[in-house]
C-alpha positions in Angstrom: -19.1 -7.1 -15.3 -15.1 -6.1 -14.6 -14.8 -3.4 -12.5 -13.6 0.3 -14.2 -9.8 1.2 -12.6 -9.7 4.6 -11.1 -7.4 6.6 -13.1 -6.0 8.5 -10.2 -4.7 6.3 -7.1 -4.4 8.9 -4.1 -1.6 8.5 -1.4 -2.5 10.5 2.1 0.3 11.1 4.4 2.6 13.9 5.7 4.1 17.2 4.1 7.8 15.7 4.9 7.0 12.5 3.2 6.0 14.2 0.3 8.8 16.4 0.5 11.0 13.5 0.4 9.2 12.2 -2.6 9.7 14.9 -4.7 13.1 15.6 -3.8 14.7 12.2 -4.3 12.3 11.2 -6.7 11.1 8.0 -4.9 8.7 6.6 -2.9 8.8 4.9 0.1 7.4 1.2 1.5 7.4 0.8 4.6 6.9 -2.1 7.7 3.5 -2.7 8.9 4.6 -2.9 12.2 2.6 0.5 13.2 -0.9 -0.2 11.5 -3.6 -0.3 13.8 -5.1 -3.0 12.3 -4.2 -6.1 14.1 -5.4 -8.7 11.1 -3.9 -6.6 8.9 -0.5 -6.8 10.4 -0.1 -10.2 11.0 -1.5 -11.1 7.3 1.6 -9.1 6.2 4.0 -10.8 8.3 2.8 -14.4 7.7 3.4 -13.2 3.7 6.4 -11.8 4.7 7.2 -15.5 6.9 6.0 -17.5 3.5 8.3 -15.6 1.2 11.3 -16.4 3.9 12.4 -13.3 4.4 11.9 -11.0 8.0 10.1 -8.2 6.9 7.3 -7.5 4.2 6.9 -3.6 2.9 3.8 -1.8 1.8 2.6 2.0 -0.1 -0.9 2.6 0.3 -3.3 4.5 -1.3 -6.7 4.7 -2.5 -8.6 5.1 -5.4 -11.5 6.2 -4.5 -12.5 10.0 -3.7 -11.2 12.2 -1.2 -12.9 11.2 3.0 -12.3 12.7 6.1 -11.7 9.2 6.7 -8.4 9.2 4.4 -7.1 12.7 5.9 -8.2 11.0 10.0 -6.5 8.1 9.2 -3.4 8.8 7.3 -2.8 12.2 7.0 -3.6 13.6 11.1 -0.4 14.2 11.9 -0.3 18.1 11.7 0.8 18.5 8.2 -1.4 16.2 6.3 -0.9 16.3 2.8 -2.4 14.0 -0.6 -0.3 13.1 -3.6 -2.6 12.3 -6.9 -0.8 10.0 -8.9 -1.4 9.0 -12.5 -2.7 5.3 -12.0 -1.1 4.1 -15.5 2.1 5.9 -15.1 3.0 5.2 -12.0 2.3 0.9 -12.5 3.9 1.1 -16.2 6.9 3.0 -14.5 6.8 0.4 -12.0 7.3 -2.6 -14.3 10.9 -2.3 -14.3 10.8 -3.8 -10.6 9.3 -7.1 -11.1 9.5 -7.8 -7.2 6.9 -5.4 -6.0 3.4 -7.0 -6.0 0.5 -4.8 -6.9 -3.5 -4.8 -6.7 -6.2 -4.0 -4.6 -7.4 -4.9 -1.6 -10.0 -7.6 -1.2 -12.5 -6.5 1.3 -13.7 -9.7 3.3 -16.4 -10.8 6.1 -13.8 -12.2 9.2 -15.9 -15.1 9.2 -15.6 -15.6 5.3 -12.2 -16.1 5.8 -11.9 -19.3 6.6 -13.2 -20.1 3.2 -10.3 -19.2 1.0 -8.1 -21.9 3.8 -5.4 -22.3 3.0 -4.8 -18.3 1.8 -2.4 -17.9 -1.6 0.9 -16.4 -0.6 0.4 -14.1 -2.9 -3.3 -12.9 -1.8 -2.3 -12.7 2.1 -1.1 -9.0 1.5 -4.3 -8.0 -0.4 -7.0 -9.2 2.2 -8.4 -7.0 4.6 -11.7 -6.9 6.9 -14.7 -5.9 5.6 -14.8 -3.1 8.0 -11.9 -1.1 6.2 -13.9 -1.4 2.8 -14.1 2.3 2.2 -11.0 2.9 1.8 -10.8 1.5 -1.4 -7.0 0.8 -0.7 -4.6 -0.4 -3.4 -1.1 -1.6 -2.5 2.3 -1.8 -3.4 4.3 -4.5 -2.0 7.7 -5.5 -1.2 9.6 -8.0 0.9 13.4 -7.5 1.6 16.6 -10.4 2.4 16.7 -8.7 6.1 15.4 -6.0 8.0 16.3 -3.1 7.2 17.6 -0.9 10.0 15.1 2.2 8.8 12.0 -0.2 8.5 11.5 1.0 4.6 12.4 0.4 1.6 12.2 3.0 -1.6 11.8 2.9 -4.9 12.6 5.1 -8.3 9.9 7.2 -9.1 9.5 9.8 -12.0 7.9 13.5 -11.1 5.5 12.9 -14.4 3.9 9.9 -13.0 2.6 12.3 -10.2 -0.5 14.5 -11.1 -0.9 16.9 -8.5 
């Protein structure tokens, strides 16, 4: 039986980011090179590697209900903050940039791994450890020619594809 799709996809991060996103009407992807998670990292820079370009770009959020885990995790800085996006709008507004993969991410045993050898190009940005299952994350991602010098990269959004 197919799993049901949230309707709402949650992104938890900082008053200034959402700030940003409301004002200039765009959200923003940006390097891995800060996530805690190790694996995580270098699965995104091996896709990144793969696609022959330097850097690989992700927006994370979640579609599951609201944790403390969420606001520890992504939203302690201060001013944590949650943006509650409508799940169809937001990926049908998104079809008008066919280079920004999409889906959510496969939960896997470390050891189980080894089993999908060699990993698509196209899954390496989607896998994650087991461990990190609650989070229920679903990702946006982008590569870029070169590095950019402010380590993101943004994208067009419309106001109406955010719910709260």
């Amino acid at each position: 039986m197919a799993k049901t799709q949230p309707r709402l996809l949650r992104r938890y991060t900082d008053v200034l980011s959402v700030l940003d996103m409301v004002v200039h009407r765009r959200i923003t992807l940006l390097t891995p090179s800060n996530w805690s998670d190790l694996n995580d990292r270098n699965g995104m820079q091996m896709f990144a590697e793969r696609m022959q370009t330097k850097e690989a770009y992700a927006f994370c959020m979640t579609g599951t209900k609201e944790t403390s885990h969420h606001w520890k995790v992504f939203a302690d800085h201060g001013f944590g903050a949650c943006v509650i996006f409508h799940r169809t709008r937001l990926l049908n507004g998104l079809d008008i940039y066919p280079n920004i993969l999409r889906g959510p991410v496969d939960y896997r045993k470390h050891a189980d791994l080894a089993a999908l050898a060699p990993i698509p190009t196209e899954k390496l940005p989607f896998l994650k450890r087991e461990v990190f299952e609650d989070e229920r994350e679903y990702r946006l991602v982008a590569t870029a020619p070169d590095f950019l010098a402010s380590g993101s990269l943004t994208v067009g959004i419309k106001l109406e594809w955010i719910a709260r």
